[in-house]
C-alpha positions as a Markdown table, in Angstrom:
| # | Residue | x | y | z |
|---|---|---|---|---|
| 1 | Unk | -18.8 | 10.4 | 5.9 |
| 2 | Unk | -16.8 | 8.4 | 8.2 |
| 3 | Unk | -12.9 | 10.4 | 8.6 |
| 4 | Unk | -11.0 | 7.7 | 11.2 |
| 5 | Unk | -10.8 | 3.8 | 10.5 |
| 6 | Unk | -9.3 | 2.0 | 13.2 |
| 7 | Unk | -6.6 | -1.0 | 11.8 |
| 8 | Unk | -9.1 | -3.3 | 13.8 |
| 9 | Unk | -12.1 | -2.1 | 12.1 |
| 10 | Unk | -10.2 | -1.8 | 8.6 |
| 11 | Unk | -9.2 | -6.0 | 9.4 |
| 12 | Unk | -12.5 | -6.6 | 9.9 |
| 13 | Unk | -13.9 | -5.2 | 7.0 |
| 14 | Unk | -11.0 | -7.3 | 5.2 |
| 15 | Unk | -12.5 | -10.4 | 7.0 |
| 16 | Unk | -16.0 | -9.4 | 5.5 |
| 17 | Unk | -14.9 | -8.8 | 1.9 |
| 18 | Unk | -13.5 | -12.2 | 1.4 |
| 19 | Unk | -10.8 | -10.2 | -0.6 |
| 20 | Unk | -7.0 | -9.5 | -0.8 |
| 21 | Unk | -8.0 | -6.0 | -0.3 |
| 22 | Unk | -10.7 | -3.6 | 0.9 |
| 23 | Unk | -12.0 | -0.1 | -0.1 |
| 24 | Unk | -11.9 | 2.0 | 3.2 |
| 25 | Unk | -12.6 | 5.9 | 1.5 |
| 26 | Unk | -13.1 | 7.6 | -2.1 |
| 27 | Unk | -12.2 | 11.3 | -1.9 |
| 28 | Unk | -11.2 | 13.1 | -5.1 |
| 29 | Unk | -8.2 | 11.6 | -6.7 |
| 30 | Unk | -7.4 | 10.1 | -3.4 |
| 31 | Unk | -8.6 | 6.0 | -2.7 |
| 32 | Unk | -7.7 | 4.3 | 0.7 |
| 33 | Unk | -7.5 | 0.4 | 1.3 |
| 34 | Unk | -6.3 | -2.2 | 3.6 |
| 35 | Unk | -4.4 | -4.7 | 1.5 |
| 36 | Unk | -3.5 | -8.1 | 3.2 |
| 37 | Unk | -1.7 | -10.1 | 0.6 |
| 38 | Unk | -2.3 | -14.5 | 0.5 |
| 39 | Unk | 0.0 | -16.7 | -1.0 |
| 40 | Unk | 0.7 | -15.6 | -4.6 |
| 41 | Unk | 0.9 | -11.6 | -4.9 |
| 42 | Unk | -0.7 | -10.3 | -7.9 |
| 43 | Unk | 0.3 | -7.0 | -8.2 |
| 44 | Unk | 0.5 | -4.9 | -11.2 |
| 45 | Unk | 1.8 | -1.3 | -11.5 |
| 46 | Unk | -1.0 | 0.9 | -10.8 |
| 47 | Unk | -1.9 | 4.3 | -12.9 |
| 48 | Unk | -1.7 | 6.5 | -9.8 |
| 49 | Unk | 1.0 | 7.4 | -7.2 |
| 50 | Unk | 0.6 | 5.3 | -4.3 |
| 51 | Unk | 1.6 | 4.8 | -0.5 |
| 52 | Unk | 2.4 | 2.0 | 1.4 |
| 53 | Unk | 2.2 | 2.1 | 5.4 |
| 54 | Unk | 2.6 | -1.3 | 7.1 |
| 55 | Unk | 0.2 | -1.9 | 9.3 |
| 56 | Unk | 0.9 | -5.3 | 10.8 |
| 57 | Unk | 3.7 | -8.3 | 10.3 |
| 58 | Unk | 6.7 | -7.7 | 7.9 |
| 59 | Unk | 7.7 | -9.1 | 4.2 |
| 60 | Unk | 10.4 | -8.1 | 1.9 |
| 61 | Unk | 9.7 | -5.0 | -0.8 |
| 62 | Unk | 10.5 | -5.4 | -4.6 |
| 63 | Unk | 10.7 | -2.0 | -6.4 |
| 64 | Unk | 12.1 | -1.3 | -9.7 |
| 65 | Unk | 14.5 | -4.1 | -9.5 |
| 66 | Unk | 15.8 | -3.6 | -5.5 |
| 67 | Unk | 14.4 | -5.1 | -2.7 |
| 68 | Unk | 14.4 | -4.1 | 0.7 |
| 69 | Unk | 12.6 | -5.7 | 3.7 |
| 70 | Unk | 9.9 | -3.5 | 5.6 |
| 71 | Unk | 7.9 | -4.1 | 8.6 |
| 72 | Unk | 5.0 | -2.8 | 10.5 |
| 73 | Unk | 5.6 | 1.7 | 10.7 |
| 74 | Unk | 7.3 | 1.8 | 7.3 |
| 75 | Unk | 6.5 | 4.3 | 5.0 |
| 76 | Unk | 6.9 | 3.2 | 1.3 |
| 77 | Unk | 6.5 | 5.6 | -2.0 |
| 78 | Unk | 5.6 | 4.2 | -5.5 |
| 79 | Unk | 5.5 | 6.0 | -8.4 |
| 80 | Unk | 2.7 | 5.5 | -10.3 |
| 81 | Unk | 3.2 | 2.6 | -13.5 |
| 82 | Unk | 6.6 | 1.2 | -11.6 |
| 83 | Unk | 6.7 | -2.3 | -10.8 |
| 84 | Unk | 6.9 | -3.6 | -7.2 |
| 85 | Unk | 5.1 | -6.5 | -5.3 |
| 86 | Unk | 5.6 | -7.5 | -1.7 |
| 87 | Unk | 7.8 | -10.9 | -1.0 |
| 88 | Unk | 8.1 | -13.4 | 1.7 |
| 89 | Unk | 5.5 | -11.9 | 3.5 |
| 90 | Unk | 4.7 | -12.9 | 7.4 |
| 91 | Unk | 1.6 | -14.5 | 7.8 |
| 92 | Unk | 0.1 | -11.4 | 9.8 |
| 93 | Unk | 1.2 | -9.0 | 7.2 |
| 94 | Unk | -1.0 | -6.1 | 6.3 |
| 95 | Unk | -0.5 | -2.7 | 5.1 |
| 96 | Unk | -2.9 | 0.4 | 4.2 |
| 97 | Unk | -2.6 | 1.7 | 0.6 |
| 98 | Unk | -3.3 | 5.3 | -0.3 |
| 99 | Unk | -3.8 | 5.7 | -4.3 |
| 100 | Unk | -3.7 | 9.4 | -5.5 |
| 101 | Unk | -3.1 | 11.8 | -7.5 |
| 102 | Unk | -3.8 | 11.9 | -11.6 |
| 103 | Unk | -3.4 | 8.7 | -14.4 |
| 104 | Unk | 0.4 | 9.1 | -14.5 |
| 105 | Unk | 1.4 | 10.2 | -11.6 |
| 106 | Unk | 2.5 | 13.6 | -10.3 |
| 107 | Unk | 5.0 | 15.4 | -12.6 |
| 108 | Unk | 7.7 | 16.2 | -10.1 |
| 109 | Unk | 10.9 | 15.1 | -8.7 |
| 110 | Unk | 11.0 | 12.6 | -5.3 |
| 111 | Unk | 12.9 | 14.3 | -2.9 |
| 112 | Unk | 14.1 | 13.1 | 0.5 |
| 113 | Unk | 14.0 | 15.4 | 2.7 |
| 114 | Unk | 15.2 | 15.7 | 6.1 |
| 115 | Unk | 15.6 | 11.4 | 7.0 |
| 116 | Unk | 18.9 | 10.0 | 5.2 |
């Protein structure tokens, strides 16, 4: 089982796939991909938890009704079944997405903890 993915070789599997998204790693409840949206977003709320880390470029980030703008080293959190969708994107926008946890989300209270 292959444990590191380089963003080059993750981009590259993109390229190969033909797809908005590719499947990096399966393990348990957890599913990694490399998600590098085209010109219409079709995003959906998902049935998992889910992180967003921007890998590359920058676009605005519509969550719950707010938007914020993120770019390449954000972190982003979204609870499973909310609505979000990334807007504006640059054209070199891409960011890994790590689904987990059970249908539903976890049971439990977001806390911020140390960053304000």
């Amino acid at each position: 089982m292959q444990n590191k993915f380089s963003l080059a070789a993750a981009q590259e599997a993109l390229k190969q796939s033909g797809q908005e998204f590719t499947l990096l790693l399966e393990h348990g409840t957890l599913a990694v991909e490399l998600y590098q949206p085209h010109e219409t977003v079709k995003q959906t709320p998902h049935e998992q938890d889910e992180v967003y880390v921007i890998a590359t470029g920058e676009s605005k980030f519509f969550l719950s009704g707010e938007t914020s703008q993120v770019r390449a080293g954000d972190f982003l959190f979204v609870p499973a079944a909310a609505e979000h969708r990334f807007l504006n994107f640059s054209p070199d926008f891409s960011t890994w997405v790590l689904f987990y946890g059970p249908k539903g989300g976890e049971n439990g209270i977001v806390k911020k903890v140390a960053i304000p």
